[in-house]
PDB file with one MODEL, atoms N, CA, C and O in Angstrom:
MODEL        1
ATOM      1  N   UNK A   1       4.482  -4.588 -21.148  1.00  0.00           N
ATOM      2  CA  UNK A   1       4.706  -3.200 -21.485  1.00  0.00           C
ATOM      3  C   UNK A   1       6.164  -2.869 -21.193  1.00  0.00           C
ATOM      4  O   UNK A   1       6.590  -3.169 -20.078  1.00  0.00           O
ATOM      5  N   UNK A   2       6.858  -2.370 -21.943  1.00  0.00           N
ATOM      6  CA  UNK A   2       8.143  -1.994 -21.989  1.00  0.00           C
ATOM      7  C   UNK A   2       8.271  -0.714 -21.112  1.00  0.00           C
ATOM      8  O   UNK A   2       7.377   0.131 -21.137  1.00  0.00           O
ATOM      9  N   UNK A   3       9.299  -0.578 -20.393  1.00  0.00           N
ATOM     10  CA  UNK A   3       9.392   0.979 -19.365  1.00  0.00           C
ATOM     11  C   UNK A   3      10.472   1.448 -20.317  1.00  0.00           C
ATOM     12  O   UNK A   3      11.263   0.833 -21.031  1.00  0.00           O
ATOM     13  N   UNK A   4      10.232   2.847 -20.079  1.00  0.00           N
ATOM     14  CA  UNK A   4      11.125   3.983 -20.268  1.00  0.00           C
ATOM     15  C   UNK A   4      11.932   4.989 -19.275  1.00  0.00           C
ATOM     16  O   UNK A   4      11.435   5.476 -18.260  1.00  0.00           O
ATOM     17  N   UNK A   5      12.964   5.169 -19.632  1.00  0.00           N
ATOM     18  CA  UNK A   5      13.607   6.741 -18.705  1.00  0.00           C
ATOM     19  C   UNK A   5      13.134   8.071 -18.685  1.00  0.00           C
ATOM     20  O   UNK A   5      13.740   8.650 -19.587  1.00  0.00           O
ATOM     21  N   UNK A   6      12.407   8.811 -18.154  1.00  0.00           N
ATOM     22  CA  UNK A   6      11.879   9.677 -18.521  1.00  0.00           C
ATOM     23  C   UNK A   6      12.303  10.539 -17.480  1.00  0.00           C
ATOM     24  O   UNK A   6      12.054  10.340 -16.291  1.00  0.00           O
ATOM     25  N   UNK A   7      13.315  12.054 -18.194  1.00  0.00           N
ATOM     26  CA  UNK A   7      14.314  13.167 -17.634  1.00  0.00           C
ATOM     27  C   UNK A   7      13.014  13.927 -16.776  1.00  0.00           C
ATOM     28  O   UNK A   7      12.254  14.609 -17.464  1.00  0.00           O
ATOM     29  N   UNK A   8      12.798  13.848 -15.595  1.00  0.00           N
ATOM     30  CA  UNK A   8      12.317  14.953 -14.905  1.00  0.00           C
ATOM     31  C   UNK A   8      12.529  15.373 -14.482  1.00  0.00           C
ATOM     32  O   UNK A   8      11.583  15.552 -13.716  1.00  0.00           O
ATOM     33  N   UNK A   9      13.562  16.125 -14.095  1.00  0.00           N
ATOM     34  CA  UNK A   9      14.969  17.124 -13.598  1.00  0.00           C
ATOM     35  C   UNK A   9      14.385  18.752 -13.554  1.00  0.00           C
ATOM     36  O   UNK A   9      14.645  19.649 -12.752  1.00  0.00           O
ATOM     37  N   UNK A  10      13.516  18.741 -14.722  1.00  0.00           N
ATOM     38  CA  UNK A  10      13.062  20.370 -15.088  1.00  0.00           C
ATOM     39  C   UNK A  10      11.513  19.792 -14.487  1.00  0.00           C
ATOM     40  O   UNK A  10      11.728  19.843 -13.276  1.00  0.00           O
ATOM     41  N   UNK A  11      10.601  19.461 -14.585  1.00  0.00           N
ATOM     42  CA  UNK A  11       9.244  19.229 -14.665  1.00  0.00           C
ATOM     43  C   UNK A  11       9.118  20.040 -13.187  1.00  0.00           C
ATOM     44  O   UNK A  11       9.631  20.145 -12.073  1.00  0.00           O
ATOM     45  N   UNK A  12       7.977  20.554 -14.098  1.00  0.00           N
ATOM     46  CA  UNK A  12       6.593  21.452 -13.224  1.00  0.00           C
ATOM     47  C   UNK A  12       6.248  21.069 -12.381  1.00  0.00           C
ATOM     48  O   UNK A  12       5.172  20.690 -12.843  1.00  0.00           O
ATOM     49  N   UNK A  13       6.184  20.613 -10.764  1.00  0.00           N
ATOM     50  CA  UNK A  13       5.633  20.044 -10.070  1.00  0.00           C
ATOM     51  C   UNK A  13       4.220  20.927  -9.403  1.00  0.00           C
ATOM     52  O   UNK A  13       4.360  22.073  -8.975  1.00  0.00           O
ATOM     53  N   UNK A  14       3.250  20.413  -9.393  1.00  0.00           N
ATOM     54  CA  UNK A  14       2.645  20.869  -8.356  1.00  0.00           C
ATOM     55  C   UNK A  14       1.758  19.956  -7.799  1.00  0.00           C
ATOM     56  O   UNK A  14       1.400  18.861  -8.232  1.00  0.00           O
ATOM     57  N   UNK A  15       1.316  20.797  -6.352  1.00  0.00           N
ATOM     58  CA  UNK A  15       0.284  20.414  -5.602  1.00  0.00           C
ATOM     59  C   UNK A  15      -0.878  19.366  -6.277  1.00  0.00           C
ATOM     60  O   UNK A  15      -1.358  19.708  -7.357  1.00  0.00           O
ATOM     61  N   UNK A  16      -1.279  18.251  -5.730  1.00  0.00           N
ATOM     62  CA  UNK A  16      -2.516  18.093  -6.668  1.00  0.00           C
ATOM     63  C   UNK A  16      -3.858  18.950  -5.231  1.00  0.00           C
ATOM     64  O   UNK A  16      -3.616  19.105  -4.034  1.00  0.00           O
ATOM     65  N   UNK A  17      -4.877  19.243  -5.821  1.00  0.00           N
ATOM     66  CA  UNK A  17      -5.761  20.141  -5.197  1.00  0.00           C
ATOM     67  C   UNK A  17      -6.527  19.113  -4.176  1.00  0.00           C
ATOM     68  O   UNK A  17      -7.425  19.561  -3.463  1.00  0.00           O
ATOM     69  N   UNK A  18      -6.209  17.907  -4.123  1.00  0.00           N
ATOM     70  CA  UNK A  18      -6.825  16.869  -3.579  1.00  0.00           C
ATOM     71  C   UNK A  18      -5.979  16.713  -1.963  1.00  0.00           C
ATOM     72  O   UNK A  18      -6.460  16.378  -0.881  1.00  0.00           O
ATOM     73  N   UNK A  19      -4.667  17.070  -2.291  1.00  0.00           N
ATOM     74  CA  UNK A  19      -3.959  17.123  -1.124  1.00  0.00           C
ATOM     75  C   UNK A  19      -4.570  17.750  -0.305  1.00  0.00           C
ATOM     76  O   UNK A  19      -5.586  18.398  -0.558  1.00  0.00           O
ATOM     77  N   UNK A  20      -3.910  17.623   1.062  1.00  0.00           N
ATOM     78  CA  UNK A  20      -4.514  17.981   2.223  1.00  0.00           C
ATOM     79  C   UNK A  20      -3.296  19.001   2.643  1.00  0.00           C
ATOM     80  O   UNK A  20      -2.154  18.779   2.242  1.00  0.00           O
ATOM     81  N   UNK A  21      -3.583  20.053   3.415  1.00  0.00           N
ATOM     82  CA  UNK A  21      -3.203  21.111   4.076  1.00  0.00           C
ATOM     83  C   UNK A  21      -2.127  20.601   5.608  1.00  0.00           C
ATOM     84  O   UNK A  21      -1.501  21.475   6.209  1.00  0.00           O
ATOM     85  N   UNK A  22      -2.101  19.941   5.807  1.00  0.00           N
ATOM     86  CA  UNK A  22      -2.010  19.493   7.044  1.00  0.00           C
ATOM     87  C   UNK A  22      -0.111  18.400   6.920  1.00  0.00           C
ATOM     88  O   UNK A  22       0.507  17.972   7.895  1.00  0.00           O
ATOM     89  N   UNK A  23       0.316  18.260   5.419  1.00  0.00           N
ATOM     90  CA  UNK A  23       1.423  17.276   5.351  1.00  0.00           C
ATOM     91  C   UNK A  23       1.294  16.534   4.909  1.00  0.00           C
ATOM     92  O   UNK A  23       2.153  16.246   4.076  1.00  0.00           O
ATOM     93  N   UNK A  24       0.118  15.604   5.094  1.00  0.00           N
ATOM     94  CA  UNK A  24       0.264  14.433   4.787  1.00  0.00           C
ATOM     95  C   UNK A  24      -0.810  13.871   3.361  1.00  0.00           C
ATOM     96  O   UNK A  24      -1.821  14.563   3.242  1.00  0.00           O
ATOM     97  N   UNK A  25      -0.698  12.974   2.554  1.00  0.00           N
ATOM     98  CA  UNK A  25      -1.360  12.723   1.653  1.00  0.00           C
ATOM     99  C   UNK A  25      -1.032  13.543   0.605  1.00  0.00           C
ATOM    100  O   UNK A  25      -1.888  13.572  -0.279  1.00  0.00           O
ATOM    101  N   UNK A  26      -0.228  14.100   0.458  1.00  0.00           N
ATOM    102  CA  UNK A  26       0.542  15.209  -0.545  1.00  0.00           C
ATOM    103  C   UNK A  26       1.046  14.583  -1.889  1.00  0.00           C
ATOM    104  O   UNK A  26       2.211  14.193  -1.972  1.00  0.00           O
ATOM    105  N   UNK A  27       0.102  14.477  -3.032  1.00  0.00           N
ATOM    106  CA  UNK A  27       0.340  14.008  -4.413  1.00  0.00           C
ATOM    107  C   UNK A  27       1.014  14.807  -5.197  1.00  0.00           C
ATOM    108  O   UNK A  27       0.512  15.828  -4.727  1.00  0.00           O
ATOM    109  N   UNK A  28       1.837  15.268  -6.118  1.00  0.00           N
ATOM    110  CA  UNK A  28       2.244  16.260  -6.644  1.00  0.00           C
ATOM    111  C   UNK A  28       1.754  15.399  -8.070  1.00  0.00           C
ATOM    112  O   UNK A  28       1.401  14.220  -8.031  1.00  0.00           O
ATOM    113  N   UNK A  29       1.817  16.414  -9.612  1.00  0.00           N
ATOM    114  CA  UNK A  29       1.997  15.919 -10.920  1.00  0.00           C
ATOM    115  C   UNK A  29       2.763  17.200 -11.587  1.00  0.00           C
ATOM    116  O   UNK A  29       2.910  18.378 -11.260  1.00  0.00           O
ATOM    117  N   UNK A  30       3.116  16.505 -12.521  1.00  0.00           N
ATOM    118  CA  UNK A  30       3.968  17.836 -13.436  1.00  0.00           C
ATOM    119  C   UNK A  30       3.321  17.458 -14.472  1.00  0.00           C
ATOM    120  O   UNK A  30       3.113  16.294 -14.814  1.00  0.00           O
ATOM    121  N   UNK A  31       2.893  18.690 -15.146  1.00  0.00           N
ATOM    122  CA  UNK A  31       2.448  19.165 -16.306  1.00  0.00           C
ATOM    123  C   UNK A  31       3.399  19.628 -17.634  1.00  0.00           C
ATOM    124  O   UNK A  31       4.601  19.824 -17.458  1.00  0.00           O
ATOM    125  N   UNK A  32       2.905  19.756 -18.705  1.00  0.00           N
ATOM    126  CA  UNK A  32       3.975  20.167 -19.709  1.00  0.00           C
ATOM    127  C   UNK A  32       4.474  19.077 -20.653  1.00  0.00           C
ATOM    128  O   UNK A  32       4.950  19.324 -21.761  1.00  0.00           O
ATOM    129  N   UNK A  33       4.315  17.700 -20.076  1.00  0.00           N
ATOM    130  CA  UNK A  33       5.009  16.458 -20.651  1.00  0.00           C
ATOM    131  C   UNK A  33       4.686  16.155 -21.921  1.00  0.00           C
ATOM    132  O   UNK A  33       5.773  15.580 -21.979  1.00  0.00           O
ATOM    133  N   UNK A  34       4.214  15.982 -23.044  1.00  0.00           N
ATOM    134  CA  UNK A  34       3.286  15.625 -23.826  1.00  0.00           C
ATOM    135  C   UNK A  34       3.060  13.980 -23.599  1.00  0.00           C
ATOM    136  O   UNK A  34       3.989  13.187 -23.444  1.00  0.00           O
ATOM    137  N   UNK A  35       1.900  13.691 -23.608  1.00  0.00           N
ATOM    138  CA  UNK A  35       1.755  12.281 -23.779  1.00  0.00           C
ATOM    139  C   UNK A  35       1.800  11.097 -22.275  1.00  0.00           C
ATOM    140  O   UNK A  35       1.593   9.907 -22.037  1.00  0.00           O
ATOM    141  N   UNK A  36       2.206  12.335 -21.566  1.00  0.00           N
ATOM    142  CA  UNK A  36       2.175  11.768 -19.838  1.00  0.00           C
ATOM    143  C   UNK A  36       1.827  12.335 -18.809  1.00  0.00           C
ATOM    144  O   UNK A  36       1.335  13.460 -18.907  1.00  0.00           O
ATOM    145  N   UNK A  37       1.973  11.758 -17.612  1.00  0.00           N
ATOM    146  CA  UNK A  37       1.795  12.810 -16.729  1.00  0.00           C
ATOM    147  C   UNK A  37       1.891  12.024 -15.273  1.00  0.00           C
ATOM    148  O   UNK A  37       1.174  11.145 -14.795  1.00  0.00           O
ATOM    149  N   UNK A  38       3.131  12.731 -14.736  1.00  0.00           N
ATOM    150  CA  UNK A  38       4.098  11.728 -13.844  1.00  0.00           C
ATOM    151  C   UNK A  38       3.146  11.857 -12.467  1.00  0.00           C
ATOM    152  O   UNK A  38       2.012  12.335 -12.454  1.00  0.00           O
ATOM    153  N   UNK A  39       3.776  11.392 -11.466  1.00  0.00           N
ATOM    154  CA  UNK A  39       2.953  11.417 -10.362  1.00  0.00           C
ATOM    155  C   UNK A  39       3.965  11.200  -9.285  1.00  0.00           C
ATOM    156  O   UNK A  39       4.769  10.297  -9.515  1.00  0.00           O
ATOM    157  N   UNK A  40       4.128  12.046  -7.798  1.00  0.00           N
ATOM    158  CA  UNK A  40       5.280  11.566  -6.974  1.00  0.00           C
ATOM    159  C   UNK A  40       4.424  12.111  -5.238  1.00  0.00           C
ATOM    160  O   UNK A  40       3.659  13.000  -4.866  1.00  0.00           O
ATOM    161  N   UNK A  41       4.777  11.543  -4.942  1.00  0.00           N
ATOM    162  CA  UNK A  41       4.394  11.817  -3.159  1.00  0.00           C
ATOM    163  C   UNK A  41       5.718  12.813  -3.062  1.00  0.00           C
ATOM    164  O   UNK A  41       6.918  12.563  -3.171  1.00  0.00           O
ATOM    165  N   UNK A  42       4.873  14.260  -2.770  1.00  0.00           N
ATOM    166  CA  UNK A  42       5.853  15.662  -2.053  1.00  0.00           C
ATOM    167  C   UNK A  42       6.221  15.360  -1.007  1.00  0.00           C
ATOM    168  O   UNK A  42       6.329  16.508  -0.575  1.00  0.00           O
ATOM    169  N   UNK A  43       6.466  14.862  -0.344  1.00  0.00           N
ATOM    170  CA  UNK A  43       6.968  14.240   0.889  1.00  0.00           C
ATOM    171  C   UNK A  43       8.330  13.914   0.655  1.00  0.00           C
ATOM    172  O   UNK A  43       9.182  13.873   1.542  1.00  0.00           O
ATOM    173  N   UNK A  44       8.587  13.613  -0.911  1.00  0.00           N
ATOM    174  CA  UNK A  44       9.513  12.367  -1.205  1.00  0.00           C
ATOM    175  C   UNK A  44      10.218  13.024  -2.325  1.00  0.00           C
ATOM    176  O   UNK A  44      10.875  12.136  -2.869  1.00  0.00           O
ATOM    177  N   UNK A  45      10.422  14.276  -3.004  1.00  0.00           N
ATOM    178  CA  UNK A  45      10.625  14.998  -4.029  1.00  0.00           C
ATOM    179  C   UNK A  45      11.761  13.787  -4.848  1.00  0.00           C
ATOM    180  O   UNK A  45      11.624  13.220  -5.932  1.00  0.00           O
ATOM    181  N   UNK A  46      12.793  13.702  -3.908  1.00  0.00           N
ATOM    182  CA  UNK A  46      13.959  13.336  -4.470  1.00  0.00           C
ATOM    183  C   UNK A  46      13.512  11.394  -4.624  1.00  0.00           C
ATOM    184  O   UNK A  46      14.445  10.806  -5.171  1.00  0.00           O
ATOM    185  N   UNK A  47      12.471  10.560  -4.292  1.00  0.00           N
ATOM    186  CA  UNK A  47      12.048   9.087  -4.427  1.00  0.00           C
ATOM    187  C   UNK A  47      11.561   9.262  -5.986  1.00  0.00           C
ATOM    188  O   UNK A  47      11.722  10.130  -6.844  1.00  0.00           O
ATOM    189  N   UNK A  48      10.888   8.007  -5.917  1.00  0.00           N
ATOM    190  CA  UNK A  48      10.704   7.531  -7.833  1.00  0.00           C
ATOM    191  C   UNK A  48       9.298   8.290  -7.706  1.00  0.00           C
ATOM    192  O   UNK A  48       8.697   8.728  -6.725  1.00  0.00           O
ATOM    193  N   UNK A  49       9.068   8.279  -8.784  1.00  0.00           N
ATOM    194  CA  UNK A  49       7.820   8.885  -9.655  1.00  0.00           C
ATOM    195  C   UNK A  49       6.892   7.800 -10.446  1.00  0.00           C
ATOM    196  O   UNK A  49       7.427   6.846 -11.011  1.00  0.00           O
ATOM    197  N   UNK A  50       5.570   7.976 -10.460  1.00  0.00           N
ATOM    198  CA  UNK A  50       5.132   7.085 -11.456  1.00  0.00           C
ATOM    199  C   UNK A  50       4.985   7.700 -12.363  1.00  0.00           C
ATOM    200  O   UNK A  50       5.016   8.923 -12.227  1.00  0.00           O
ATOM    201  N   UNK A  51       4.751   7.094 -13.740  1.00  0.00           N
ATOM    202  CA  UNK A  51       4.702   8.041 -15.093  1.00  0.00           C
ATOM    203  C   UNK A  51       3.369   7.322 -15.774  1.00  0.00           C
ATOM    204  O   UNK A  51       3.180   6.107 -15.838  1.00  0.00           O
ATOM    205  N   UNK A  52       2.594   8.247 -16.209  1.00  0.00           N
ATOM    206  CA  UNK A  52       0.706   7.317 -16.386  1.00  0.00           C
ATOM    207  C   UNK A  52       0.818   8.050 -18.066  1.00  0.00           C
ATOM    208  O   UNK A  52       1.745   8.821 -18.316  1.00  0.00           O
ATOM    209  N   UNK A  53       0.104   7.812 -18.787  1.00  0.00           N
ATOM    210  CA  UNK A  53       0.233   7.587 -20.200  1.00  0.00           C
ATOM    211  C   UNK A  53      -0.687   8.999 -19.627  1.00  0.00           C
ATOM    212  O   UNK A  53      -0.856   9.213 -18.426  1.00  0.00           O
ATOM    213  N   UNK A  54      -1.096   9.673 -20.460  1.00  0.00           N
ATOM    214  CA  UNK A  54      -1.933  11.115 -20.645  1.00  0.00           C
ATOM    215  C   UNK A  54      -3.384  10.188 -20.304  1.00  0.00           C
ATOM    216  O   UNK A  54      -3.902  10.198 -19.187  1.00  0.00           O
ATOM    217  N   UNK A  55      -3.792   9.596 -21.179  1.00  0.00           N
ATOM    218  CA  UNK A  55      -5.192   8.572 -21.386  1.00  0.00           C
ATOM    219  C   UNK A  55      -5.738   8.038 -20.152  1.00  0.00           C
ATOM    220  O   UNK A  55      -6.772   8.224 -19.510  1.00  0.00           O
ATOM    221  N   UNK A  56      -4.717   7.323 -20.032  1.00  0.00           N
ATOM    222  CA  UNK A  56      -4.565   6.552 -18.641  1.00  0.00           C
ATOM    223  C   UNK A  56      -4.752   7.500 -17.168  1.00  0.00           C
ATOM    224  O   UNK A  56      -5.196   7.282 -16.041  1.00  0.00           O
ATOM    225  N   UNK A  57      -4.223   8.507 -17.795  1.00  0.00           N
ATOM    226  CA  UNK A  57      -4.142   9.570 -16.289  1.00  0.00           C
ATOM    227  C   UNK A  57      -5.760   9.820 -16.346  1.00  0.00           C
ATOM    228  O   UNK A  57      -6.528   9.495 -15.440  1.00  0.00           O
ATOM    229  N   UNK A  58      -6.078  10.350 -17.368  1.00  0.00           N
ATOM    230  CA  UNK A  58      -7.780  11.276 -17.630  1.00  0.00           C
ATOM    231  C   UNK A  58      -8.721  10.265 -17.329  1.00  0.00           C
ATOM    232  O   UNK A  58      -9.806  10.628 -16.875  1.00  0.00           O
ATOM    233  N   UNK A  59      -8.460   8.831 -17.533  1.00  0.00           N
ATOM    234  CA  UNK A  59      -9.569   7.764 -17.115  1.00  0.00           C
ATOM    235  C   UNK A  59      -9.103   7.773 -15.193  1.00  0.00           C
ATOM    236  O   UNK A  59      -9.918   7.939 -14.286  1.00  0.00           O
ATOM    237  N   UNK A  60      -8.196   7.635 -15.092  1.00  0.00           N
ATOM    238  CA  UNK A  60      -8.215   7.057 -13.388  1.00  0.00           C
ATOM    239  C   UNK A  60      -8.978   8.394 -12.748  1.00  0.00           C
ATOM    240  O   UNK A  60      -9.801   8.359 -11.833  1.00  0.00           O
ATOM    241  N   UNK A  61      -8.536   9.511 -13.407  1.00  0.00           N
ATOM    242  CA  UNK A  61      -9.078  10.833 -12.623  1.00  0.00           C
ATOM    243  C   UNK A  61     -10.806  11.100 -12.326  1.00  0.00           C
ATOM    244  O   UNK A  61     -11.594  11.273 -11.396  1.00  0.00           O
ATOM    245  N   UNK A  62     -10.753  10.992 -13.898  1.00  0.00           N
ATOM    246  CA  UNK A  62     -12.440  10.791 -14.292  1.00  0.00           C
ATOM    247  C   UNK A  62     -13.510   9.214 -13.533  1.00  0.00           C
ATOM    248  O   UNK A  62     -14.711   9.037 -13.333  1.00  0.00           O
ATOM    249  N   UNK A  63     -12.551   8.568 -13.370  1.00  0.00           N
ATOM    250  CA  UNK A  63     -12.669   7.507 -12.431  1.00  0.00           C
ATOM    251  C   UNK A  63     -13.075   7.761 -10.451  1.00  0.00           C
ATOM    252  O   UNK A  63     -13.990   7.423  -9.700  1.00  0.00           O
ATOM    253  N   UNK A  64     -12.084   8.352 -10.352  1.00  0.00           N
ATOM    254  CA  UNK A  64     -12.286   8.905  -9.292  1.00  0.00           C
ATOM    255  C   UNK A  64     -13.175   9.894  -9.042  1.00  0.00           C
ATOM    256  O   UNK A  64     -13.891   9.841  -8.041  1.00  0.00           O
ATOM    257  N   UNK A  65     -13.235  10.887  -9.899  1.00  0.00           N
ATOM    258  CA  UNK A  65     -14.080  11.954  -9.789  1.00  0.00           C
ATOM    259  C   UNK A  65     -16.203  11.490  -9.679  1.00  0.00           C
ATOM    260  O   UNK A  65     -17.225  12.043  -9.275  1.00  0.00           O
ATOM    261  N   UNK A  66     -15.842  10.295 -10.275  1.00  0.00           N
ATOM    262  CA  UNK A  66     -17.076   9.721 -10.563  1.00  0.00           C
ATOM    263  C   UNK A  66     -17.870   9.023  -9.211  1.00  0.00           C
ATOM    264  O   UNK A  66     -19.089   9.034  -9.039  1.00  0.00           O
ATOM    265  N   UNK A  67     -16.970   8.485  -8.407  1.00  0.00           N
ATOM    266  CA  UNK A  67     -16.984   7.818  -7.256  1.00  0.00           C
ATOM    267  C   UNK A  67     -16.594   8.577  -5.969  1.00  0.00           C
ATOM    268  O   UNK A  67     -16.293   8.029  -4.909  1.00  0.00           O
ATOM    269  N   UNK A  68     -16.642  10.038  -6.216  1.00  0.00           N
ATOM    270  CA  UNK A  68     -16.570  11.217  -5.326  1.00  0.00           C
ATOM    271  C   UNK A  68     -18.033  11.325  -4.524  1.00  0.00           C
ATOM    272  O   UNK A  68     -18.229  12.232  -3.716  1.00  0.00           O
TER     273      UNK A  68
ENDMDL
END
C-alpha cells in the first residue's frame, strides 16, 4: 500500500467518547476528511497521526463495539 501526506493543520480534533476523564488513554479523531479519518493520542497533539481509510475506520469501530 502506498502512503500519502495528508495536511492536518486545520482538522477538527476531538475527544473520542471512549477516553477516559482522568488523562490518560486519550484518543482524539478529526472529522470532516472525506474518505478518512485520522487518529492521534491528545497527549501528543504535535506527534504523528494515523490516517484509517473511512471503511477501515467503521469496521475496526464496529469491531470493537461488537466485543464490548
Amino acid at each position: 500500500m502506498a502512503s500519502m501526506a495528508v495536511d492536518l493543520n486545520n482538522a477538527a480534533w476531538r475527544k473520542s467518547s471512549y477516553s477516559n476523564g482522568t488523562g490518560g488513554e486519550c484518543v482524539e479523531v478529526a472529522d470532516g476528511l472525506p474518505g478518512i479519518v485520522p487518529v492521534r493520542d491528545s497527549k501528543d497533539p504535535d506527534g504523528p497521526a494515523l490516517v484509517f481509510s473511512a471503511v477501515g475506520w467503521s469496521s475496526f469501530v464496529a469491531a470493537v463495539k461488537a466485543d464490548a
